[in-house]
C-alpha positions in Angstrom: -8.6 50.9 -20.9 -11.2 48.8 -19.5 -10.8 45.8 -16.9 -10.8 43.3 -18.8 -11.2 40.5 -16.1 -14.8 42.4 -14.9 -16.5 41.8 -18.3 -17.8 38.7 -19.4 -18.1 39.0 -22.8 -15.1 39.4 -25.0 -15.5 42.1 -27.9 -13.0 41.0 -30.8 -12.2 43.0 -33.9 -11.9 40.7 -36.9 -10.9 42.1 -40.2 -10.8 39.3 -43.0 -12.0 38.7 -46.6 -14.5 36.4 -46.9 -15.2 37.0 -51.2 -11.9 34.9 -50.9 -11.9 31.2 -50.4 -8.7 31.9 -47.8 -10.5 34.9 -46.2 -13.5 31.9 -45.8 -11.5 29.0 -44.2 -9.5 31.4 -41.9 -12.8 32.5 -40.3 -14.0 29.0 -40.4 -11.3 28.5 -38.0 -12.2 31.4 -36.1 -15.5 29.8 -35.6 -14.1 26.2 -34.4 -12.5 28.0 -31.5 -15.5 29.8 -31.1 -17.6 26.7 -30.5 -15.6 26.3 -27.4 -15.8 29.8 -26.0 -19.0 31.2 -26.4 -18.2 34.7 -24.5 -16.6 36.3 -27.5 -18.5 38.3 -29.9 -17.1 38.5 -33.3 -17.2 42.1 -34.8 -16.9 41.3 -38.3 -15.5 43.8 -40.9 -14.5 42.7 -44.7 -13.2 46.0 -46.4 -10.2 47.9 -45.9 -12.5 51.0 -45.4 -14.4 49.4 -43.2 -11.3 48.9 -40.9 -10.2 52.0 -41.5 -13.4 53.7 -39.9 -14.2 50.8 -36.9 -10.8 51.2 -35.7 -11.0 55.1 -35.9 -13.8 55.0 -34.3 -13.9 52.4 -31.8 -10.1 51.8 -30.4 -11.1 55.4 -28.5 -13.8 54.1 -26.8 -12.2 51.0 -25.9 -15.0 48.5 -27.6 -12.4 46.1 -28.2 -10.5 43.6 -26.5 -8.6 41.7 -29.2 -7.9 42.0 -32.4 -7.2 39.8 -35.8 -6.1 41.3 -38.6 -6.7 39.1 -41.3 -5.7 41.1 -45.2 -3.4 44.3 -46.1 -5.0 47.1 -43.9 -4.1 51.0 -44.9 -1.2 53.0 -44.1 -3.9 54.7 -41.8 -4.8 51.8 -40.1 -1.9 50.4 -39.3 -0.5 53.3 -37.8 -3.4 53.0 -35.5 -2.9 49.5 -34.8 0.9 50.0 -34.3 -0.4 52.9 -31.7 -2.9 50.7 -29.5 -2.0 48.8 -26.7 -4.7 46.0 -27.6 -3.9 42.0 -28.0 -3.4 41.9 -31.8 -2.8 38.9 -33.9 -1.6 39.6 -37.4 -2.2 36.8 -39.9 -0.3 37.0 -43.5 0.5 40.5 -42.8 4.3 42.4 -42.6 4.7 46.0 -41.4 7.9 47.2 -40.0 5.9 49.5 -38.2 4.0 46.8 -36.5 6.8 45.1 -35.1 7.3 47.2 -32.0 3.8 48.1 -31.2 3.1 48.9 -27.7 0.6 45.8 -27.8 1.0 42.5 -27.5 1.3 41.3 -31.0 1.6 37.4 -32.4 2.6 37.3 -35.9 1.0 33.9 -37.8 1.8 33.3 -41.5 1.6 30.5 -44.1 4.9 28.7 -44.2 4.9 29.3 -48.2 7.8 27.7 -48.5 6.6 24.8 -47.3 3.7 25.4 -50.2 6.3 25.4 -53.0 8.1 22.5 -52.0 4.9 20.7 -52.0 4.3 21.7 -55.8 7.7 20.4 -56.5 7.3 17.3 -54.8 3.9 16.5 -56.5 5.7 17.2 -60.1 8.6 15.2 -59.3 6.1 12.2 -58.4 3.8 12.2 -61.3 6.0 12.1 -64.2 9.0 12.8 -66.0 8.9 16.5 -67.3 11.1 17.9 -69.5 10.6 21.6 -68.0 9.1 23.2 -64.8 8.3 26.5 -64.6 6.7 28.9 -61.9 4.1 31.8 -62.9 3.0 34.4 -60.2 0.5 37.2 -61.0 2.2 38.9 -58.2 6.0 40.0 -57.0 4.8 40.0 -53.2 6.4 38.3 -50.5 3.8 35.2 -50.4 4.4 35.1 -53.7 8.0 35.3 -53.3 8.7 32.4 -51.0 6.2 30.0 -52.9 8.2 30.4 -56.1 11.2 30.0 -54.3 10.6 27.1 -52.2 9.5 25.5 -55.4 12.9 26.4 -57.1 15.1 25.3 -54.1 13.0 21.7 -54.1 13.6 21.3 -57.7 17.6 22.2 -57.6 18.1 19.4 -54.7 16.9 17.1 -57.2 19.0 19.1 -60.1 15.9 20.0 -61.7 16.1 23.8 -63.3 13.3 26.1 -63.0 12.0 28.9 -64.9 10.3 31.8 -62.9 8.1 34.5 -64.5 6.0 37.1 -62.6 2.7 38.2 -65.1 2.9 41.3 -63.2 6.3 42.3 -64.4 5.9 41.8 -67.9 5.4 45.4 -69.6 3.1 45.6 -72.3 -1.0 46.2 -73.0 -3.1 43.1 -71.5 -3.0 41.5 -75.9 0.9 42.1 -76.0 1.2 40.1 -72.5 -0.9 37.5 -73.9 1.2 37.0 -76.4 4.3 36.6 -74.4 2.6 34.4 -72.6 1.4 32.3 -75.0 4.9 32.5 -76.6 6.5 31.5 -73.3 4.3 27.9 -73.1 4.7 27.0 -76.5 8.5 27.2 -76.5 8.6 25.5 -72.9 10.3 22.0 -73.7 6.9 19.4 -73.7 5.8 17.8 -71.2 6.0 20.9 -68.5 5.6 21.1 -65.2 3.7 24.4 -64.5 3.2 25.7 -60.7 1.0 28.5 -60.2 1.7 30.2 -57.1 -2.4 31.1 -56.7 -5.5 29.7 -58.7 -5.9 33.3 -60.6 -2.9 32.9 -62.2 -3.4 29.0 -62.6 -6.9 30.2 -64.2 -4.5 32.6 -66.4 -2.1 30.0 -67.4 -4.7 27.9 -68.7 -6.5 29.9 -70.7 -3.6 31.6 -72.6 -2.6 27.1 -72.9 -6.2 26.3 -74.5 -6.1 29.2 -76.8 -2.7 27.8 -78.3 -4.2 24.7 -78.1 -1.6 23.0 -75.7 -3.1 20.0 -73.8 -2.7 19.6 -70.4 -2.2 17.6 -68.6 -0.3 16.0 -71.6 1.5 19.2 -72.8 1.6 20.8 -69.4 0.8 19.7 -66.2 -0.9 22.6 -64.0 -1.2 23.3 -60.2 -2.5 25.9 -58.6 -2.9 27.3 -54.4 -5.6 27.5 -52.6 -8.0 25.7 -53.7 -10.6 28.3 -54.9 -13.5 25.9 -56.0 -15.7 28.4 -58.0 -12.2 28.6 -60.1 -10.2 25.7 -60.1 -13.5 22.5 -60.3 -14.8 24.5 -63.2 -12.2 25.1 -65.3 -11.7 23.0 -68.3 -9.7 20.7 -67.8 -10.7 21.4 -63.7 -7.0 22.2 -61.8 -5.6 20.7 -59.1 -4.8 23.3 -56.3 -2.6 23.1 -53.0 -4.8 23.6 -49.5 -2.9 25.8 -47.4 -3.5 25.7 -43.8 -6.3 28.2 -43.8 -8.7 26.6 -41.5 -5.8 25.7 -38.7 -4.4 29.4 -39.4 -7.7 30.9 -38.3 -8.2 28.4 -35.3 -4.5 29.2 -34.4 -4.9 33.0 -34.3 -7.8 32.6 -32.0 -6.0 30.3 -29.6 -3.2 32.8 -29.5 -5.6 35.6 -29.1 -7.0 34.5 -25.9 -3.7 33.7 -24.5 -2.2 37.3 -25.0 -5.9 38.9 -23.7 -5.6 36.0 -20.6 -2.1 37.8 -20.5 0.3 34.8 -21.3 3.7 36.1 -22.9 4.0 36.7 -26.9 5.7 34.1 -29.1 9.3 35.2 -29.8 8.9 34.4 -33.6 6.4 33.8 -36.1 4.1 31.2 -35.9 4.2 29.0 -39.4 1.5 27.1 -41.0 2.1 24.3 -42.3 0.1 23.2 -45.9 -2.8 20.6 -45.5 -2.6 18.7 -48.7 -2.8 18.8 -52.5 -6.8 18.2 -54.4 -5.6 16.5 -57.2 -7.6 17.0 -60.3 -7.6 16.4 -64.5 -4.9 19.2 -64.7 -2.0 17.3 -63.1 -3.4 13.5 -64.3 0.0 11.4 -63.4 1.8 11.1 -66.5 2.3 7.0 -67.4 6.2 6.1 -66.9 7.9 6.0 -70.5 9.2 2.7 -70.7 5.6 1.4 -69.8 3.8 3.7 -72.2 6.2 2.7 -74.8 5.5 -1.2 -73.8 1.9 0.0 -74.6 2.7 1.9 -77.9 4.5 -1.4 -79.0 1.8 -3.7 -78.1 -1.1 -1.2 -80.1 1.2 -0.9 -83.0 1.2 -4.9 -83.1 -2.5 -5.9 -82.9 -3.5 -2.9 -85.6 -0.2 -2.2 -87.8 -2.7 -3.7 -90.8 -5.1 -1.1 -90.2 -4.8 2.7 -91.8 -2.7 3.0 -88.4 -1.6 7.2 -87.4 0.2 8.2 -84.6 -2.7 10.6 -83.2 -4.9 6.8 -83.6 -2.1 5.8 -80.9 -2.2 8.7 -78.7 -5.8 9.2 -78.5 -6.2 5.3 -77.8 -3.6 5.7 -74.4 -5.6 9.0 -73.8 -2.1 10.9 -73.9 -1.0 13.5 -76.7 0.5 12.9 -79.6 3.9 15.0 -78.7 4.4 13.0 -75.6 3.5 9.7 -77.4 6.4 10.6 -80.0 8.7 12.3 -77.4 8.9 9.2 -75.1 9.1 6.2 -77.7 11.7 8.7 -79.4 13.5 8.5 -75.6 13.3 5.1 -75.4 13.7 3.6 -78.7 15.5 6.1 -80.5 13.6 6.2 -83.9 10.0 7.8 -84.2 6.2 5.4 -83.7 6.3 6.4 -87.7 8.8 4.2 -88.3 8.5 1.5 -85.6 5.2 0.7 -87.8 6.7 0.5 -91.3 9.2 -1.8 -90.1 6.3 -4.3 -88.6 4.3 -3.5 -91.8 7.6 -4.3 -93.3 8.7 -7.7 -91.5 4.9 -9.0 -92.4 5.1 -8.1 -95.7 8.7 -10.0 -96.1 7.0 -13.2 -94.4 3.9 -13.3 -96.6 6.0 -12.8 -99.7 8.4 -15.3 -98.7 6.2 -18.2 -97.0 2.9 -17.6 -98.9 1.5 -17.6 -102.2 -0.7 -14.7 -101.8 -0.6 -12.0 -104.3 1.3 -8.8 -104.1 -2.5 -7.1 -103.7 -3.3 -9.5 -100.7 -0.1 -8.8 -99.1 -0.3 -5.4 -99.1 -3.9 -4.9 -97.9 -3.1 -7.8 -94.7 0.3 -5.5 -93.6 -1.3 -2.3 -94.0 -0.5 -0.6 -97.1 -3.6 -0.9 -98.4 -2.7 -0.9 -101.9 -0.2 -2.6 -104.0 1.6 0.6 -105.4 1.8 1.9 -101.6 4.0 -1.8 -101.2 5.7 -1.8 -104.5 7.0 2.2 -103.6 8.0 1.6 -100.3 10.2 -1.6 -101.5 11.6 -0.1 -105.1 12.7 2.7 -102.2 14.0 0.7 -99.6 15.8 -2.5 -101.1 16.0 -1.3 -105.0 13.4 -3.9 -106.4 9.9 -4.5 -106.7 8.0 -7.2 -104.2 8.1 -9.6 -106.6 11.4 -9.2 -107.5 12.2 -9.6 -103.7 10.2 -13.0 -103.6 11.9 -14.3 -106.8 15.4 -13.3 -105.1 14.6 -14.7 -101.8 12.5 -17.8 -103.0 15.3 -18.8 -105.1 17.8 -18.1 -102.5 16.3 -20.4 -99.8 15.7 -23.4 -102.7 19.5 -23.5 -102.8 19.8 -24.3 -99.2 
């Protein structure tokens, strides 16, 4: 192997992905350290071929001084690396056979755990959810821990959590669909949905607007890693989790040059940490139910003499209709429906009791908007017509 301290250029091997947004912010973090030591050269190489044939290729001749492995590399490849005796740091990737190399080897990884608690802790903010569920596209280790820091942050709070891996579901891609679809339309409303990458946020989503579920009023959805050709154009756009690409790449760098300046190798894995959380129309913070009853009460009041719905309601507080129903139901215990009758109701009573107006007056100012819509309602509720019910109650007050 070549001196290392007689050349002043260092050759490094870099093998990332950069059609992923990850792949992109790791080597933007590559380049930061770079800015500061302008005597490496970057040999850049995207595919797993590609590594395949450098590293077959080159590691003979000794072109390298350093290496960071940045995706899943072939059986091939990694018994060469395991083989090599050069500075190597592994980002994101596990191999056994890697763990004993005869090179000194740093291990850096996302702390994923620390990714799924951060879902959790953003649900557990925003709004009070009736379900939270976790949907990975994949059974692989990342995948793994996200899902299950996610679940262990929801159980300290006593929160349950359901946990399905697309992958794992058996079936042709319209059979899967449809147990999807099945899955988020039996999910008690409003859900908390994590998605433990943007694909299968992007998923998700799709198989929720076909069924027509709204989120974020049906379901509230977040994804990871903040792909923003997926997640700012989707409709509505999703909010995503930044892991800590960027300091990842910058990290593996700084540890590169200490093990090819010959410093000792970390004992353990190096963890990064999450940055933050883009919050976008997907995870919209859900208004606290006694306050968005408050507001339910307060609409019903100022139009109750109006052809008054529930949707009117829901689409006015720019929530859905389910979760309009589903928290007054919580809080008041009877449905918006009949919250309005009764004001229609008590108006009605007044009018007929205090007024003169006619049963036809009385019934457009409450709401009924006709006089057969009044006279049914009262022959159904108190066993006599409205006028009967002002003849009762007129007399009654005359003999007080």
């Amino acid at each position: 192997m070549k001196n290392k301290n007689s050349k002043k250029q260092i050759n490094i091997l870099v093998a990332v992905k950069i059609s992923h947004t990850s792949g992109r912010d790791l080597l933007s973090g590559i380049f930061k350290f770079l800015e500061a030591n302008v005597s490496w050269q970057i040999h850049l190489v995207q595919t797993t071929e590609e590594f395949s044939a450098k590293l077959r290729e080159q590691f003979n001749q000794n072109d390298f001084d350093g290496i960071i492995a940045t995706f899943p590399i072939s059986d091939e490849a990694i018994d060469l690396l395991a083989a090599s005796d050069l500075p190597t740091v592994l980002v994101n990737i596990e191999d056994k056979r890697l763990l004993n190399r005869n090179g000194k080897t740093s291990f850096i990884k996302n702390d994923n755990a620390a990714i799924g608690k951060k879902a959790a802790n953003l649900f557990l903010t925003n709004g009070q959810y009736a379900s939270f569920v976790c949907f990975s596209n994949s059974d692989s280790r990342w995948s793994y821990e996200r899902s299950k820091g996610f679940e262990d942050a929801l159980k300290e709070n006593k929160k349950d959590c359901l946990k399905i891996t697309i992958d794992t579901i058996s079936g042709e891609a319209q059979e899967k669909s449809k147990i999807l679809q099945d899955i988020l339309v039996q999910t008690p409303k409003p859900s908390a949905i994590y998605a433990t990458s943007d694909e299968c946020a992007i998923e998700i989503l799709k198989e929720a607007n076909t069924k027509k579920i709204k989120i974020p009023y049906d379901i509230g959805l977040l994804g990871t890693d903040n792909d923003e050709f997926l997640v700012s154009h989707s409709n509505p756009p999703i909010s995503s989790i930044v892991p800590g690409h960027t300091k990842m790449g910058l990290r593996a760098a700084q540890e590169l040059k200490k093990l090819v300046d010959g410093d000792l190798v970390p004992e353990k894995p190096i963890y990064i940490s999450p940055v933050n959380i883009i919050e976008r129309m997907s995870t919209k913070p859900i208004m606290p139910g006694n306050i968005l009853v408050k507001h339910i009460k307060a609409y019903i009041k100022a139009n109750y003499n109006k052809r008054l719905r529930v949707s009117d309601i829901a689409s006015h507080l720019g929530i859905s209709k389910r979760l309009a129903e589903l928290r007054f139901k919580q809080t008041e215990g009877f449905s918006i429906h009949k919250a309005i009758e009764e004001l229609r109701v008590r108006e009605a009573k007044k009018l007929l009791q205090k007024s003169e107006l006619s049963i036809t007056e009385i019934a457009k100012r409450t709401g009924f908007l006709s006089q057969n819509r009044l006279a049914h309602f009262f022959k159904q509720h108190f066993s006599m017509s409205p006028t009967r019910w002002r003849e009762h109650h007129i007399a009654k007050d005359s003999k007080h």
